[in-house]
C-alpha positions in Angstrom: 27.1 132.7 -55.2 28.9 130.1 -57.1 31.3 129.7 -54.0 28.3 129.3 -51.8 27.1 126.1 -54.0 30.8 124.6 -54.2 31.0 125.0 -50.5 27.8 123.3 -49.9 28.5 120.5 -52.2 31.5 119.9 -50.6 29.5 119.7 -47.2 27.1 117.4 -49.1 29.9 115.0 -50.3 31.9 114.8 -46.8 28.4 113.6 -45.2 28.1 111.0 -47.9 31.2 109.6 -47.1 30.7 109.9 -43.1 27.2 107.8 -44.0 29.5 105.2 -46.2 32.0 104.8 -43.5 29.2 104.4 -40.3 27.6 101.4 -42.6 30.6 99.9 -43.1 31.7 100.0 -39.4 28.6 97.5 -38.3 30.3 94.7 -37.6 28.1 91.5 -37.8 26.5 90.0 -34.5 27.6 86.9 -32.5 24.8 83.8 -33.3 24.9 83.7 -29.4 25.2 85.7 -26.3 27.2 83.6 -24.1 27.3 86.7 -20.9 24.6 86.7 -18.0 24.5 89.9 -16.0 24.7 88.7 -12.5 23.1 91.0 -9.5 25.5 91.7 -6.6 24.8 93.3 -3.4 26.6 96.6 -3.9 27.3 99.1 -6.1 30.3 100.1 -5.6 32.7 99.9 -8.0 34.7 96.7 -8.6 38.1 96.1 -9.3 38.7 92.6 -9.2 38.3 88.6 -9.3 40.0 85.4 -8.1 39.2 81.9 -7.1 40.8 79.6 -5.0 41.6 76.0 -6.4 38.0 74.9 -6.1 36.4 76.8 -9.3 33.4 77.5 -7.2 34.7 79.5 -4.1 35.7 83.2 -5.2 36.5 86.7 -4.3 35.0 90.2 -5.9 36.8 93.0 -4.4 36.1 97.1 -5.1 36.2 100.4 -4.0 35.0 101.1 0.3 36.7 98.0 1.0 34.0 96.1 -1.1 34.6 92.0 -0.5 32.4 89.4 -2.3 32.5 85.8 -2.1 30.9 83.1 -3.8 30.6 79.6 -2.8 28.7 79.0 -6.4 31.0 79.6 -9.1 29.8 83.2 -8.9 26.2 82.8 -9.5 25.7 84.5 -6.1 27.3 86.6 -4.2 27.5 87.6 -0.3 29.3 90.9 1.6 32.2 90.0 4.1 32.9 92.9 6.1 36.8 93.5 7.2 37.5 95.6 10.8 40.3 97.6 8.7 40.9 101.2 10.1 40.0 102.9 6.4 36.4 102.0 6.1 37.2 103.8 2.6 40.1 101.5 1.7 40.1 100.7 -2.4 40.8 97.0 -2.5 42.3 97.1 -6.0 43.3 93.2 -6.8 42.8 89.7 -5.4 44.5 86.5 -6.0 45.0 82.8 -4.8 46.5 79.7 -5.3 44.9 77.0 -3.3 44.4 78.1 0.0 46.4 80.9 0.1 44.9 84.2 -1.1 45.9 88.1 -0.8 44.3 91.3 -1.1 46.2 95.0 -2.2 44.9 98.2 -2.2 44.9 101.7 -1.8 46.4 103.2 1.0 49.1 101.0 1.1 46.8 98.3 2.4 48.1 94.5 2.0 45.7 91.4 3.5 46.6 87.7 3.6 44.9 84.5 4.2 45.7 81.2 4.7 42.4 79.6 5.3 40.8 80.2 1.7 39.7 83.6 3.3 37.8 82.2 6.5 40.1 84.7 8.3 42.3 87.3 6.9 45.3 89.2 8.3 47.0 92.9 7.6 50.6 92.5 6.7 52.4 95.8 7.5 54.0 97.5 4.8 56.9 99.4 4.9 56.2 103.6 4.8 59.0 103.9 2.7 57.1 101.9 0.4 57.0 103.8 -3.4 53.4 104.0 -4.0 50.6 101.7 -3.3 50.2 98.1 -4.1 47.1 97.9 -6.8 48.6 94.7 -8.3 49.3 91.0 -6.1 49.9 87.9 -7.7 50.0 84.6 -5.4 52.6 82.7 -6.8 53.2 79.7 -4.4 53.0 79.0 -0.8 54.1 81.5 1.5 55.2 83.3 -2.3 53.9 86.4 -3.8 54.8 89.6 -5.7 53.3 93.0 -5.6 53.5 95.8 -7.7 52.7 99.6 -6.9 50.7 102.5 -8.7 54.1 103.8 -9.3 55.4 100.7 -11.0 57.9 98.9 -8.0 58.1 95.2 -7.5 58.4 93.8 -4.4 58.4 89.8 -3.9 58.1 87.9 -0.2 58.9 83.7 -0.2 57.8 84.2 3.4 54.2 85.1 3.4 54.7 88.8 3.5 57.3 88.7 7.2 59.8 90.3 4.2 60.1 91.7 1.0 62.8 92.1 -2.1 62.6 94.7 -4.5 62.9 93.0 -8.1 63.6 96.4 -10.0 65.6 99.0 -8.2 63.5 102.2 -9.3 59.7 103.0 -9.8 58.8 104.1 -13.3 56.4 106.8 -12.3 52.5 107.0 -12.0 51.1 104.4 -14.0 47.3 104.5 -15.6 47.5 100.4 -15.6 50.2 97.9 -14.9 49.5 94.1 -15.9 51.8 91.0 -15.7 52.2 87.8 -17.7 52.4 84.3 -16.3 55.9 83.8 -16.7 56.7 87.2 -14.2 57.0 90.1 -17.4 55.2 93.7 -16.7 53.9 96.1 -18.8 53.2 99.8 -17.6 50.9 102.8 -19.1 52.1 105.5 -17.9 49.3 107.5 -16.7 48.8 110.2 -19.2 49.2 107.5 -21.8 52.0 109.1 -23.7 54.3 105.9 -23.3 55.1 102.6 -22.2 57.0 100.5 -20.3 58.4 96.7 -19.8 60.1 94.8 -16.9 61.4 91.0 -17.3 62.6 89.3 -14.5 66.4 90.1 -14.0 66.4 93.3 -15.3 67.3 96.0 -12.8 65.0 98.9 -14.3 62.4 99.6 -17.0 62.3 99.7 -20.1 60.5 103.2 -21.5 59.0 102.5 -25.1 57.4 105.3 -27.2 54.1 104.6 -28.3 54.1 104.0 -32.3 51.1 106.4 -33.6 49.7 109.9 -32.3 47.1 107.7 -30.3 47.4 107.4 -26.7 47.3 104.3 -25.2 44.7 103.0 -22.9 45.5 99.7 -22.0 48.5 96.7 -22.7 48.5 93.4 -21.3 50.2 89.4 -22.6 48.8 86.8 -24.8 49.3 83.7 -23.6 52.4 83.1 -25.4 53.5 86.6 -24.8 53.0 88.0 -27.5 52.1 92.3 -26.1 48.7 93.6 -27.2 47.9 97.3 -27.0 44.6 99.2 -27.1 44.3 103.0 -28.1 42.1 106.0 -27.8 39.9 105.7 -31.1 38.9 101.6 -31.3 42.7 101.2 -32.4 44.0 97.8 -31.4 47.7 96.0 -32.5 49.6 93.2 -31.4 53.5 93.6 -31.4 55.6 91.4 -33.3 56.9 88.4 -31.4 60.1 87.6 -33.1 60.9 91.8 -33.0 59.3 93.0 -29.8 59.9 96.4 -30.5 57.8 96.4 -33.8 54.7 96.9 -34.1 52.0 94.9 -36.8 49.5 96.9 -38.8 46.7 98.9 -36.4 43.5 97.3 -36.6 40.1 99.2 -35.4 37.4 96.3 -34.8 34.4 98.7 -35.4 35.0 101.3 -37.4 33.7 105.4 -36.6 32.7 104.7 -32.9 33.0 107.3 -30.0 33.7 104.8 -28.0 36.7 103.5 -26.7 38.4 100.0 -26.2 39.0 99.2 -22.2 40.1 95.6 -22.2 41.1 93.0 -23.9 41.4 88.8 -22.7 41.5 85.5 -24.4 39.1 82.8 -24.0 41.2 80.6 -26.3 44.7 80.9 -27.8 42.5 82.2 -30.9 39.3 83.4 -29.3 39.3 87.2 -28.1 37.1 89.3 -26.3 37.1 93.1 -25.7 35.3 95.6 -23.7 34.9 98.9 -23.9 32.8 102.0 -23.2 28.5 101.8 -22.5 28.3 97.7 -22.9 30.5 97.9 -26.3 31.8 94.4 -26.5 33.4 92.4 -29.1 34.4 88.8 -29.9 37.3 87.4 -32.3 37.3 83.8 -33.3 40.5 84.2 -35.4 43.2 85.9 -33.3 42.1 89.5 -34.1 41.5 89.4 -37.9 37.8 89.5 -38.0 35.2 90.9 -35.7 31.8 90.1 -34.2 29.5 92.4 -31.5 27.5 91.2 -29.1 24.4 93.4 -29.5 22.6 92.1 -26.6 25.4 93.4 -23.7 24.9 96.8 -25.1 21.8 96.7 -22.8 23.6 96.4 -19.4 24.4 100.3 -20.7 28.2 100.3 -18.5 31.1 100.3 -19.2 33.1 97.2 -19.2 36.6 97.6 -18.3 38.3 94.5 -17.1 37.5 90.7 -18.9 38.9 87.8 -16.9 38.9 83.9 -17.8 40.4 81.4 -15.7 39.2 79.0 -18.1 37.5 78.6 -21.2 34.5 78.0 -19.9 34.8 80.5 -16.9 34.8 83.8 -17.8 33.5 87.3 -15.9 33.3 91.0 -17.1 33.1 93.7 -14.7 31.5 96.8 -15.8 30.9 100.5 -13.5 28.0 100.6 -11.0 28.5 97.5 -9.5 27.6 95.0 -13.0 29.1 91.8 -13.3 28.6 89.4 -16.7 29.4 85.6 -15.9 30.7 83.5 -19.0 28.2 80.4 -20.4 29.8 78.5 -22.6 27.1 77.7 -25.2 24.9 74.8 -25.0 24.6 73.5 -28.3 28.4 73.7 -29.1 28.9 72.0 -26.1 27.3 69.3 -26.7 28.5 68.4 -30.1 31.7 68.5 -28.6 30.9 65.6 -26.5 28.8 64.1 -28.8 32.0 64.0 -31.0 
């Protein structure tokens, strides 16, 4: 009998604890919702944004060869339909610079367009190709680079009649694969077990262990460089930039969720945002010390898995089902800026 009470006080204790900790994890609000859920005309899920040099043409591009373009800075959107062979192609990533604009997806499906997408064109790809482009990056005229769902890079300076492998071997099936603006890659493998990092001029990979029992969900570059890396359980860290390979202290931004962290992008060289799972998202005004929730998001009930700024004051989410939250800077701040 006097086992039985010990056993239940025990009990009793542990949910006094788990009560403590799910107080302490409610992180305070943001004084304002800057994200507008913007209605588009599918719901199919999407994958990915760009804009041409004018901030107010764009793309949207998904799964069943979803295209979107907006002549409104992405206030409204309109279907463009593609005569492809796959009507079930997965357009996985868009990008431009000025006119110039390409499309990759799944199966090995690459489109070009010279004309700020009036017309696009299929650039034949090789079938020796390893894997299938989900990554392009426009990076001058007639110049891009394009990575595959098993991590090769291939680059063309002569709008896609040619390409040169930049790393001589793939680095296996990858869960995501993001590069920075100076031409670096980072690769999750897809069981999220390990990492891995390509820099221009190397000839392979570089495999990194992850640094806790965690797996990882998602990596991607700070401005500056600097690697960021988000883990199953809210975990987030930033890598040290003067010893890549080290790791600073794990942070967890709300504390005993079940969600998880999906993405992560900065407004600001100090000002972070990050999505995660059923409309979780969550702002940092000093570089990742401190935390904030926006509480009103959580009502567009999907999940948000890739944040995207092209400036500071345009910004989009894309979330499952077809949502899409547009960036408004806010009003009052704003205008004391140019009041001042």
């Amino acid at each position: 009998m006097h086992s039985i009470v010990r056993s239940w006080q025990r009990i009793f204790a542990l949910l006094i604890v788990v009560i403590m900790c799910i107080g302490c994890s409610q992180v305070p609000s943001v004084s304002y919702n800057p994200w507008k859920a913007i209605s588009v005309p599918t719901d199919s899920k999407l994958l990915d944004i760009a804009f041409t040099d004018n901030s107010q043409h764009g793309y949207l591009v998904g799964s069943n060869a979803t295209l979107l373009e907006t002549n409104d800075g992405g206030e409204t959107w309109k279907p463009i339909t593609l005569q492809l062979d796959e009507s079930k192609s997965r357009f996985d990533s868009v990008s431009f610079t000025g006119k110039e604009g390409w499309i990759a997806g799944e199966p090995g499906l690459l489109l070009h367009t010279t004309d700020e997408g009036a017309s696009w064109s299929r650039i034949p790809l090789s079938e020796k190709l390893p894997g299938s482009p989900i990554a392009v990056k426009a990076l001058a005229e007639n110049t891009a680079e394009i990575a595959t769902d098993v991590g090769a890079i291939y680059k063309t300076t002569d709008g896609g009649k040619n390409w040169k492998a930049q790393v001589e071997s793939a680095v296996g099936v990858v869960r995501n694969l993001e590069r920075s603006a100076d031409g670096k890659y980072v690769a999750v493998s897809a069981k999220g077990n390990f990492y891995s990092t390509w820099e221009p001029g190397q000839n392979a990979w570089v495999p990194h262990n992850r640094n806790s029992s965690r797996r990882v969900e998602n990596m991607g570059f700070a401005d500056g460089g600097q690697l960021w890396m988000l883990a199953r359980g809210g975990q987030i860290q930033f890598n040290d930039l003067n010893k890549p390979d080290e790791w600073q202290e794990a942070k967890y931004p709300e504390l005993s969720t079940s969600w998880g962290l999906l993405d992560l992008a900065y407004r600001t060289p100090n000002e972070i945002w990050i999505g995660g799972g059923s409309g979780n998202l969550l702002r940092s005004g000093d570089g990742g010390k401190t935390w904030e929730k926006d509480r009103q998001v959580e009502e567009v009930a999907a999940n948000l898995y890739k944040i995207v700024f092209f400036n500071p004051d345009q910004g989009f989410i894309i979330g499952d089902r077809g949502v899409l939250l547009k960036y408004f800077p806010n009003p009052e701040k704003t205008s004391q800026a140019e009041a001042a």
